[in-house]
C-alpha positions as CSV (number, residue, x, y, z in Angstrom):
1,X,14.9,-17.7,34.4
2,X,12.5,-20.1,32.8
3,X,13.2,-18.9,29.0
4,X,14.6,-16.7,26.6
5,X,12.0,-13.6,25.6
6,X,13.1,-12.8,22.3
7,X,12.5,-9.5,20.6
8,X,9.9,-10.2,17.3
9,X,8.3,-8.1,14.6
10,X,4.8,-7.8,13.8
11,X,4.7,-10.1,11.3
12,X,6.0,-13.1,13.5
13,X,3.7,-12.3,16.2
14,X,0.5,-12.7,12.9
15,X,2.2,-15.9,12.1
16,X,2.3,-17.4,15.5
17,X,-1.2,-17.2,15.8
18,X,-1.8,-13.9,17.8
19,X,-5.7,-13.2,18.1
20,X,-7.0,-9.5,18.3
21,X,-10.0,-7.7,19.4
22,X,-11.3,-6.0,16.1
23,X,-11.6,-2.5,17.7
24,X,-8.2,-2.6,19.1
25,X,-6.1,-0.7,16.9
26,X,-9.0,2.3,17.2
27,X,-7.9,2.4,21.3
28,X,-4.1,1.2,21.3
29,X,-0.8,1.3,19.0
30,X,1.2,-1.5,19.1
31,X,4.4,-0.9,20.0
32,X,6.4,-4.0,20.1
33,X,6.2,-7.8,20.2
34,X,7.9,-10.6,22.0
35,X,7.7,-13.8,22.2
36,X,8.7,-16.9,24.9
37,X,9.1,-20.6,24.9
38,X,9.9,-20.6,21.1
39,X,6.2,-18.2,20.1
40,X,4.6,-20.8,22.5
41,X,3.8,-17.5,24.5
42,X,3.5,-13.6,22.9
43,X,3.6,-10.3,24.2
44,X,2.7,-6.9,23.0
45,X,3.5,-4.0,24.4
46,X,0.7,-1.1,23.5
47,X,-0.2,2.8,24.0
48,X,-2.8,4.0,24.7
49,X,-4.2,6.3,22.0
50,X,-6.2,8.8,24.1
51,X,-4.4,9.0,27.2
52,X,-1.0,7.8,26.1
53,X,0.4,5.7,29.4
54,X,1.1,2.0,28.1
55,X,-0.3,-0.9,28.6
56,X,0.9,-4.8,28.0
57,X,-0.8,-8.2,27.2
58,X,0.1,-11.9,27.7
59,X,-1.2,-14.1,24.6
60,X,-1.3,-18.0,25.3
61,X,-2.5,-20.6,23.5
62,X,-6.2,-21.6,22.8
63,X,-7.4,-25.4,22.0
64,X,-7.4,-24.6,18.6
65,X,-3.9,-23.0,18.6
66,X,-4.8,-19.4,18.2
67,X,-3.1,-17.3,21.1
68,X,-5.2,-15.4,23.0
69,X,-5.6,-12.8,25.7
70,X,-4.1,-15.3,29.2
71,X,-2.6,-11.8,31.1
72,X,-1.6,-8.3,31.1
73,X,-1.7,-4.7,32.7
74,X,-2.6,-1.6,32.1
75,X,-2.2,2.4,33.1
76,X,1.7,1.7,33.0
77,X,3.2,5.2,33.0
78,X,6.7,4.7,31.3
79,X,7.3,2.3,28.8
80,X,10.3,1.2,30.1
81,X,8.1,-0.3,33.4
82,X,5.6,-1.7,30.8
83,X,8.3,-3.5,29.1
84,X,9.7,-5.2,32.0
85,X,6.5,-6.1,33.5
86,X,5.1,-7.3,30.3
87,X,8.3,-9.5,30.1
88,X,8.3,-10.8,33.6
89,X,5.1,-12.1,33.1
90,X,5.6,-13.6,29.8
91,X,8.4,-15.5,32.5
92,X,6.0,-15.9,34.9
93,X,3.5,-17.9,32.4
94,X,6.5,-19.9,30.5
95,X,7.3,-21.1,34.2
96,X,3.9,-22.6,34.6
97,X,4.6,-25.3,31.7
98,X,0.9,-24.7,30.9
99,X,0.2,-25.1,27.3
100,X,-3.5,-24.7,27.0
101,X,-5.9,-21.9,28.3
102,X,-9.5,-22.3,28.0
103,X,-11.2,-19.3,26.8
104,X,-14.3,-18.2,29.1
């Protein structure tokens, strides 16, 4: 294991830099937050808010620091298997020793 994935609120995950769609919260509810490598990677674990399976996302670092979009899944049925994917990919990416993604 690569690094520790710590538990963190909502209000870490704003200060660390997390970037959001605008229309999100009308499709998904955040559930919980994470973070890896110190808040050098974040995850969220969401639901779905019309067909309630759960969903996950990977944020990673921009140029310009904000961390964005790098990963994720969806149509997860339980959260409990959305958790632990979301975190093994949140190891999967701290592994990689990246520390910039380009946005498309």
């Amino acid at each position: 294991m690569v690094s520790v994935i710590q538990s963190i609120t909502v209000r870490e995950f704003e200060q660390l830099g997390a970037a959001r769609h605008p229309m999100m919260h009308q499709i998904v509810e955040e559930l919980e937050f994470f973070s890896a490598l110190d808040g050098w990677y974040l995850g969220a674990l969401l639901r779905d808010r019309f067909d309630h399976d759960y969903s996950f996302a990977v944020l990673g670092p921009d140029p310009k620091g904000a961390r964005r979009w790098i990963g994720g899944g969806d149509s997860v049925s339980s959260i409990d298997d959305a958790r632990t994917k979301l975190k093994a990919m949140l190891e999967n990416f701290a592994a990689t020793g990246k520390r910039v993604y380009e946005q498309d």
